[in-house]
NUFI-70675 format. One record per residue (C-alpha): residue number from 1; residue in three letters; z, x, y. Coordinates in Angstrom, 3 decimals, m for minus. Example, Ala and Ser with C-alpha at 12.3 -4.5 7.8 and 13.67 -1.06 7.14 Angstrom:
2
LUMNU | seq | type | c3 | c1 | c2
LUMNU | 1 | ALA | 7.800 | 12.300 | m4.500
LUMNU | 2 | SER | 7.140 | 13.670 | m1.060
REM end
This chain:
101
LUMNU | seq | type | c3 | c1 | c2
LUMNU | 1 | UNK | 14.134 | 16.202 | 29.755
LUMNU | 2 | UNK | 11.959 | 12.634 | 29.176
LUMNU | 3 | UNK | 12.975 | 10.226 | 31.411
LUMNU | 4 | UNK | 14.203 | 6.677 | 29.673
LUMNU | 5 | UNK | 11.222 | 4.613 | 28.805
LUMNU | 6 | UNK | 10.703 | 1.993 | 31.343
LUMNU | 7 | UNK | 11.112 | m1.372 | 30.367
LUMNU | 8 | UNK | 7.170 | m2.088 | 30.380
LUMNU | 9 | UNK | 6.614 | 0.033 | 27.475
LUMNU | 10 | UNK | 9.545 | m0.718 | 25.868
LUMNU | 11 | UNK | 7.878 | m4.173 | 26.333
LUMNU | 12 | UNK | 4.507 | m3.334 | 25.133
LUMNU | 13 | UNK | 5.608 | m1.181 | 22.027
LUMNU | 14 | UNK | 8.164 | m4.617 | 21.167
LUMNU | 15 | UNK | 4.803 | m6.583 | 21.469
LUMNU | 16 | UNK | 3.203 | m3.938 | 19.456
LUMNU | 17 | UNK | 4.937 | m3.854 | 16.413
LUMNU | 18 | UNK | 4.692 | m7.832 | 16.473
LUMNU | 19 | UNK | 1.236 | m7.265 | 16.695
LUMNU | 20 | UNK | 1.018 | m5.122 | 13.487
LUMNU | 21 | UNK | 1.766 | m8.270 | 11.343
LUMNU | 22 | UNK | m1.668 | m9.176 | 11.652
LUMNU | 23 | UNK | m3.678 | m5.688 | 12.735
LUMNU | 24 | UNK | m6.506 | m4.898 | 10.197
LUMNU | 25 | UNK | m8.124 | m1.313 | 9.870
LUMNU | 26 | UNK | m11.605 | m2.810 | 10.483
LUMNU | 27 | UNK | m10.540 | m4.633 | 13.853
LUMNU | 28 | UNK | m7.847 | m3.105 | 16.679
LUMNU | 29 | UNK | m6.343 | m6.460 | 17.031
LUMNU | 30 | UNK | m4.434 | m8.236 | 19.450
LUMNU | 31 | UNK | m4.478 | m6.191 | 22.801
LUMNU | 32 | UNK | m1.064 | m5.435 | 24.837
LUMNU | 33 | UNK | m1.008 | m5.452 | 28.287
LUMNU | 34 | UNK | 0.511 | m2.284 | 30.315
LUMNU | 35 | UNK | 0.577 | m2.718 | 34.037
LUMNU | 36 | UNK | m3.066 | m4.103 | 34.271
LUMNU | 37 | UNK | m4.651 | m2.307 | 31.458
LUMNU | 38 | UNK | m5.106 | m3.996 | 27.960
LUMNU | 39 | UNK | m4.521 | m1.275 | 25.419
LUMNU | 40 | UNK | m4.474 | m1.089 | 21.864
LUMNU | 41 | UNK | m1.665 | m0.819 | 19.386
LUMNU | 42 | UNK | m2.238 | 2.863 | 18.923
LUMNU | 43 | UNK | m2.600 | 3.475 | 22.257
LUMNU | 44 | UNK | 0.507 | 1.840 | 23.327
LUMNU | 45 | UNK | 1.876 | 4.187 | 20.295
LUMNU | 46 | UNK | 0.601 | 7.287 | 22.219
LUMNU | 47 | UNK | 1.986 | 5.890 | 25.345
LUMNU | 48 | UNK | 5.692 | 5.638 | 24.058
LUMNU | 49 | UNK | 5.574 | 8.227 | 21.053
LUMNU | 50 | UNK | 7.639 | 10.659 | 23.901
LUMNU | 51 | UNK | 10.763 | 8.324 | 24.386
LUMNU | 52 | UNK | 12.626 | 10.029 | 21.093
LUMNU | 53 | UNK | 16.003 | 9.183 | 23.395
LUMNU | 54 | UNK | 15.849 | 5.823 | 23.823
LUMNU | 55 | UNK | 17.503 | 3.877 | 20.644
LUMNU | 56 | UNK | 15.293 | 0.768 | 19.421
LUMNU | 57 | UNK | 16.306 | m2.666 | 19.614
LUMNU | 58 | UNK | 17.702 | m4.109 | 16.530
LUMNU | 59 | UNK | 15.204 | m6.849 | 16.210
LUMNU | 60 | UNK | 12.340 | m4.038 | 16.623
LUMNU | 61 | UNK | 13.624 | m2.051 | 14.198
LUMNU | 62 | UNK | 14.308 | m4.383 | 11.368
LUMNU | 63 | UNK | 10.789 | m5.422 | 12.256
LUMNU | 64 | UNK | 9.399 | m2.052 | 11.893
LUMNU | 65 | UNK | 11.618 | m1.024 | 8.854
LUMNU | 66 | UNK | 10.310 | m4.632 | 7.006
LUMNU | 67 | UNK | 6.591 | m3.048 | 7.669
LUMNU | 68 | UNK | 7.271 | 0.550 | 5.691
LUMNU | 69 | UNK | 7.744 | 0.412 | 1.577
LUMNU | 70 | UNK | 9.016 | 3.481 | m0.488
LUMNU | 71 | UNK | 5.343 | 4.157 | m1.238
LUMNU | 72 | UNK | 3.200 | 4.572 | 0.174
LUMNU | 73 | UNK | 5.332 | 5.064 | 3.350
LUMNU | 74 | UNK | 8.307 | 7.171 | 2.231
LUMNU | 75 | UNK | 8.244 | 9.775 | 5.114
LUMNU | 76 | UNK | 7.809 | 6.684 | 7.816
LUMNU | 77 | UNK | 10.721 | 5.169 | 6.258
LUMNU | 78 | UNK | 12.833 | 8.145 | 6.272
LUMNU | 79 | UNK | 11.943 | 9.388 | 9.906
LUMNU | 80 | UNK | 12.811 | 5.822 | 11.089
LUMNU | 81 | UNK | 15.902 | 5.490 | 9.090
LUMNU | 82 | UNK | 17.330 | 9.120 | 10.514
LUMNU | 83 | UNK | 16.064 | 8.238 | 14.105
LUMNU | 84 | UNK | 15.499 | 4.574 | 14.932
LUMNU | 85 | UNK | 14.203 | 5.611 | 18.715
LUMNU | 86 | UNK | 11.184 | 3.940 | 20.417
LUMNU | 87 | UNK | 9.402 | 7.656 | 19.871
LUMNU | 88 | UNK | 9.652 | 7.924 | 16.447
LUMNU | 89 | UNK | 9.024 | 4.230 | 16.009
LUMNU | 90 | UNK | 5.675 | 4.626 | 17.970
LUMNU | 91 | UNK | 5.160 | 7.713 | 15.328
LUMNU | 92 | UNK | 5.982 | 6.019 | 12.019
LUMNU | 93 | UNK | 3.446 | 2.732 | 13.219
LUMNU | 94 | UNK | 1.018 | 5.003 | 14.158
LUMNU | 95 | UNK | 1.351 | 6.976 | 10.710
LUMNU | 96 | UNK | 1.053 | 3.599 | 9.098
LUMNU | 97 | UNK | m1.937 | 2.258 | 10.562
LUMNU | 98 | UNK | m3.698 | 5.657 | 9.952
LUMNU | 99 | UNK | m2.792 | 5.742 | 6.039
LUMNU | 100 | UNK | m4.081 | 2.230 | 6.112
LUMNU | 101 | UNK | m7.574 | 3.262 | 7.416
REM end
Protein backbone atom coordinates (compact mmCIF):
# COMPACT_ATOMS: atom_id res chain seq x y z
CA UNK A 1 0.00 0.00 0.00
CA UNK A 2 1.20 3.90 -1.06
CA UNK A 3 1.69 5.82 1.76
CA UNK A 4 -0.50 9.33 1.84
CA UNK A 5 1.22 11.92 -0.22
CA UNK A 6 3.09 14.24 1.95
CA UNK A 7 2.02 17.60 2.10
CA UNK A 8 5.10 18.91 -0.12
CA UNK A 9 3.83 17.29 -3.12
CA UNK A 10 0.50 17.78 -2.46
CA UNK A 11 1.95 21.36 -2.42
CA UNK A 12 3.89 21.21 -5.54
CA UNK A 13 1.20 19.33 -7.71
CA UNK A 14 -1.48 22.42 -6.17
CA UNK A 15 1.26 24.82 -7.57
CA UNK A 16 1.38 22.73 -10.61
CA UNK A 17 -1.85 22.77 -11.95
CA UNK A 18 -1.79 26.70 -11.27
CA UNK A 19 1.08 26.65 -13.28
CA UNK A 20 -0.64 24.99 -16.32
CA UNK A 21 -2.68 28.24 -16.92
CA UNK A 22 0.17 29.61 -18.56
CA UNK A 23 2.56 26.36 -19.61
CA UNK A 24 3.24 26.35 -23.43
CA UNK A 25 4.46 23.12 -25.36
CA UNK A 26 7.51 25.04 -26.68
CA UNK A 27 8.68 26.23 -23.07
CA UNK A 28 8.38 23.96 -19.56
CA UNK A 29 7.28 26.97 -17.73
CA UNK A 30 7.20 28.11 -14.36
CA UNK A 31 9.39 25.68 -12.19
CA UNK A 32 8.00 24.16 -8.70
CA UNK A 33 10.09 23.72 -5.99
CA UNK A 34 10.28 20.12 -4.13
CA UNK A 35 12.51 20.06 -1.12
CA UNK A 36 15.45 21.94 -2.85
CA UNK A 37 15.03 20.79 -6.34
CA UNK A 38 13.16 22.96 -8.99
CA UNK A 39 11.24 20.54 -11.14
CA UNK A 40 9.02 20.80 -13.91
CA UNK A 41 5.29 20.43 -14.20
CA UNK A 42 5.61 16.97 -15.62
CA UNK A 43 7.98 15.99 -13.37
CA UNK A 44 6.13 16.98 -10.36
CA UNK A 45 3.28 14.86 -12.35
CA UNK A 46 5.60 11.77 -12.22
CA UNK A 47 6.39 12.53 -8.69
CA UNK A 48 2.67 12.38 -7.42
CA UNK A 49 1.01 10.24 -10.33
CA UNK A 50 1.25 7.18 -7.35
CA UNK A 51 -1.00 8.93 -4.65
CA UNK A 52 -4.42 7.39 -6.42
CA UNK A 53 -5.69 7.41 -2.44
CA UNK A 54 -5.44 10.67 -1.54
CA UNK A 55 -8.79 12.73 -2.63
CA UNK A 56 -7.93 16.28 -4.30
CA UNK A 57 -8.75 19.46 -2.87
CA UNK A 58 -11.81 21.06 -4.14
CA UNK A 59 -10.16 24.17 -5.35
CA UNK A 60 -7.54 21.80 -7.30
CA UNK A 61 -9.97 19.96 -8.80
CA UNK A 62 -12.35 22.51 -10.13
CA UNK A 63 -9.08 23.95 -11.35
CA UNK A 64 -8.08 20.91 -13.12
CA UNK A 65 -11.65 19.95 -14.35
CA UNK A 66 -11.92 23.93 -15.86
CA UNK A 67 -8.52 22.86 -17.89
CA UNK A 68 -10.13 19.48 -19.72
CA UNK A 69 -13.05 20.08 -22.60
CA UNK A 70 -15.20 17.14 -24.04
CA UNK A 71 -12.75 17.14 -26.96
CA UNK A 72 -10.18 16.87 -27.23
CA UNK A 73 -9.87 15.66 -23.58
CA UNK A 74 -12.81 13.28 -23.08
CA UNK A 75 -10.87 10.37 -21.39
CA UNK A 76 -8.99 13.12 -18.95
CA UNK A 77 -12.30 14.36 -18.11
CA UNK A 78 -13.83 11.12 -17.42
CA UNK A 79 -10.83 9.57 -15.38
CA UNK A 80 -10.93 12.78 -13.24
CA UNK A 81 -14.60 12.89 -12.87
CA UNK A 82 -14.69 8.93 -11.62
CA UNK A 83 -11.52 9.52 -9.42
CA UNK A 84 -10.71 13.09 -8.40
CA UNK A 85 -7.32 11.79 -6.45
CA UNK A 86 -3.96 13.67 -6.61
CA UNK A 87 -2.75 10.37 -8.83
CA UNK A 88 -5.05 10.51 -11.39
CA UNK A 89 -4.98 14.28 -11.39
CA UNK A 90 -1.12 14.15 -11.95
CA UNK A 91 -2.22 11.55 -14.91
CA UNK A 92 -4.98 13.51 -16.66
CA UNK A 93 -2.39 16.96 -16.61
CA UNK A 94 0.19 14.99 -17.78
CA UNK A 95 -2.12 13.45 -20.64
CA UNK A 96 -3.02 17.01 -21.41
CA UNK A 97 0.18 18.59 -21.80
CA UNK A 98 1.32 15.61 -24.00
CA UNK A 99 -1.80 15.89 -26.51
CA UNK A 100 -0.89 19.52 -26.54
CA UNK A 101 2.70 18.87 -27.82
Amino acid sequence: MVESIPKHLAEAFDQAVLAYERWHPTNEGQLILIASRYCTISEVCDSVSQFVDDPLPERVFERLCSYVHDQPHGAQKAKLLESPTYGVGAICLREIMDLRR
